[in-house]
N, C-alpha and C positions, 0 to 999 in steps of 0.2 A: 779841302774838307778839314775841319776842326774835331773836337773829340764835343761830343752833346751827350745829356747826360738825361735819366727820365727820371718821374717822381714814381717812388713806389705806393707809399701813401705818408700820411698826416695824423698824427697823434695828439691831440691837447693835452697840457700839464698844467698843474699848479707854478706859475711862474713868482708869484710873491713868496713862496717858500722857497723856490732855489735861489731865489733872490740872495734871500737872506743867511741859509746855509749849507747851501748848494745841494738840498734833496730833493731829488727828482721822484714828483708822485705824481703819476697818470692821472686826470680827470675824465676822460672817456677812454672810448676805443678807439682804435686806428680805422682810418677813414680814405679810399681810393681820390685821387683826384678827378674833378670835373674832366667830361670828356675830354673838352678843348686844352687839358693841360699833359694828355697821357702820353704823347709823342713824344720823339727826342728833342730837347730842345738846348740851344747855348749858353741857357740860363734859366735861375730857377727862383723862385720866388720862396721866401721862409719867414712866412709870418710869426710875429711874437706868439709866445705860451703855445707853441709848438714844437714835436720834432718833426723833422720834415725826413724820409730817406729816399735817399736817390741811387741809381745806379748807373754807371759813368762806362763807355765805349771808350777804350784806348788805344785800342790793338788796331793798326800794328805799328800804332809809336810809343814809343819808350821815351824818357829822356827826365828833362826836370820842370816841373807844374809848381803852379801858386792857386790854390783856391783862395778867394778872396769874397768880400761883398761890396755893393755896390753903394753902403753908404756911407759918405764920407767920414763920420765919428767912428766909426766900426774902426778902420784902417791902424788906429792908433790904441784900440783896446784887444790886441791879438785875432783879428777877424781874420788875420792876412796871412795863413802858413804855408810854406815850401813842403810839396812831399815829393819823391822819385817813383817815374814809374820803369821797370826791370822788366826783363823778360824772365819767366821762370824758370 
């Protein structure tokens, strides 16, 4: 069993303004995902001019994680970060 993570929901933003100087202005409202996406799943799909929030099952491993994405330009523009997870 791996750690699966679910989407909480989906938020549009003005993505040509943070583009440009990194201000983040909402263009709608936060939006539930499609049924078929609500379950835990190993991966998560984060479409552009979006946030996407997810919530991630760890317990009961601790240890050291990479969130990363899966496509390949990302890898080299900081998509790709170490974080630890601890017990509290």
């Amino acid at each position: 069993m791996g750690i699966t993570s679910q989407i909480l929901d989906r938020r549009p933003f003005d993505l040509d303004l943070y583009n440009k100087d990194g201000t983040l202005v909402y263009t709608g409202p936060a939006t539930l995902p499609p049924p078929n996406k609500r379950g835990w799943k190993d991966t998560v799909a984060a479409p552009a001019a979006e946030i996407t929030r997810v919530i991630m099952r760890f317990a009961p491993y601790t240890g050291h994680y990479v969130w990363h994405c899966h496509i390949l330009e990302h890898e080299d523009n900081d998509m790709m970060r170490p974080f630890i997870v601890i017990d509290p």
